[in-house]
C-alpha positions, 0 to 999 in steps of 0.5 A, a space after each residue: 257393825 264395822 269394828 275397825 283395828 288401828 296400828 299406830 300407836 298412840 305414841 301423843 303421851 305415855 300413861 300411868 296406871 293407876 294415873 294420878 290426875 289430868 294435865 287439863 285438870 288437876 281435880 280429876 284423880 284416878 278412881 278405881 271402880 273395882 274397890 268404889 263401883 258406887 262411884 261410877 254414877 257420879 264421877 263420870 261428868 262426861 255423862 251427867 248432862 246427858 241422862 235422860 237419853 238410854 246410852 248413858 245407862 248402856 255405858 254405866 252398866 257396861 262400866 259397871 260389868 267390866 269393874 265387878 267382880 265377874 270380870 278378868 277386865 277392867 277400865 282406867 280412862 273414859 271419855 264421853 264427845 256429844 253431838 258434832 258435824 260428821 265429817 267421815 265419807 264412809 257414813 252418810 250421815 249428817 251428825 255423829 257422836 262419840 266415846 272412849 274408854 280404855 281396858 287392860 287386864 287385872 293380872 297386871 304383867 299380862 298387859 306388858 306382854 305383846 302377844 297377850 295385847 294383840 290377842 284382846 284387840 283382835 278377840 275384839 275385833 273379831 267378836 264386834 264384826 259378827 255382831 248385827 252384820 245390818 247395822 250401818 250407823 255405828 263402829 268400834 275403833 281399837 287402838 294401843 295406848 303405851 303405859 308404864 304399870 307402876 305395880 311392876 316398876 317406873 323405868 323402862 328396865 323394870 318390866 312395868 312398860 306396857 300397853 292398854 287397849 283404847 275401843 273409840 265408840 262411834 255413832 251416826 244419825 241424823 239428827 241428835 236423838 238418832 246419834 244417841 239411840 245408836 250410841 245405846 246400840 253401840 254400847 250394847 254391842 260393846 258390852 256382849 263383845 267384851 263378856 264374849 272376851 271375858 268368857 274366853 280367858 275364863 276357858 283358858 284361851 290366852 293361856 293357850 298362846 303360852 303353851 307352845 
């Protein structure tokens, strides 16, 4: 599967985390599955009018996963864009589809420091590139969102400015049900990719990088 690594940074708005509510959307409020898991299945919108179809259970577990308490990861934002016209030259495709949804790590100071952020994006990147090398149909795209961790303060002198990283979901068919059916595999990918992350920050790995 490609996995692609942008960057630029997405430098349209600065974030907060924990985040209060939407600029579109003042009703939509921060929820943190950590302390709600059950609310998952019912506070992502994005995903309701598309259940019958296999991705959306990939996406709940993967969100699921990575919020329990067998994870050093969790998830602030995601974003779910149904069926559109592919304009991407590089995937011969007629119709594609796609997702967001952002991570950080639970030790909060850890997403301030640069090396331990450029460590998960490439841990990532390298992970979802050697993962089903046939697979044409699908891609990950990582990007650096800034945040301000307001744990750690709300200044930029206080320690609390930092960054999350965004993985954009992406996938090709077509026609609808064949986006969707590869969005599941997409997904699938996602999820073993960032349990491999997960196991190498257990192993001490990012620790590693302190201990020059």
């Amino acid at each position: 599967m490609d996995a692609l690594i942008s960057k630029q940074i997405d430098q349209t708005t600065l974030r907060s985390h924990p985040w209060t509510s939407m600029v579109s959307n003042d009703g939509n409020a921060y929820i943190d599955f950590k302390k709600q898991p059950k609310l998952i299945r019912s506070a992502l919108e994005d995903l309701t009018p598309f259940k019958k179809w296999d991705f959306v259970e990939a996406f709940y577990s993967l969100i699921e996963w990575i919020n329990s308490s067998q994870s050093l990861l969790e998830s602030n934002d995601c974003v779910f864009n149904p069926i559109e016209k592919n304009t991407e030259k590089q995937y011969p495709y007629p119709k594609k589809c796609s997702a967001r949804l952002m991570i950080l790590f639970r030790e909060i100071p850890e997403n301030c420091q640069e090396k331990s952020i450029d460590w998960l994006s490439n841990k990532i990147l390298t992970l979802v590139s050697t993962m089903k090398p046939n697979f044409k149909a699908g891609a990950i795209a990582l990007s650096h969102s800034p945040t301000c961790y307001l744990a750690l303060g709300d200044q930029p002198n206080t320690g609390g400015m930092g960054y999350q990283v965004t993985l954009t979901f992406l996938a090709y068919g077509k026609s609808e049900s064949k986006c969707y059916e590869n969005m599941n595999e997409v997904l699938k990918v996602a999820h073993s990719c960032l349990q491999g992350v997960n196991k190498s920050i257990q192993h001490g790995e990012l620790d590693l990088l302190y201990k020059a």
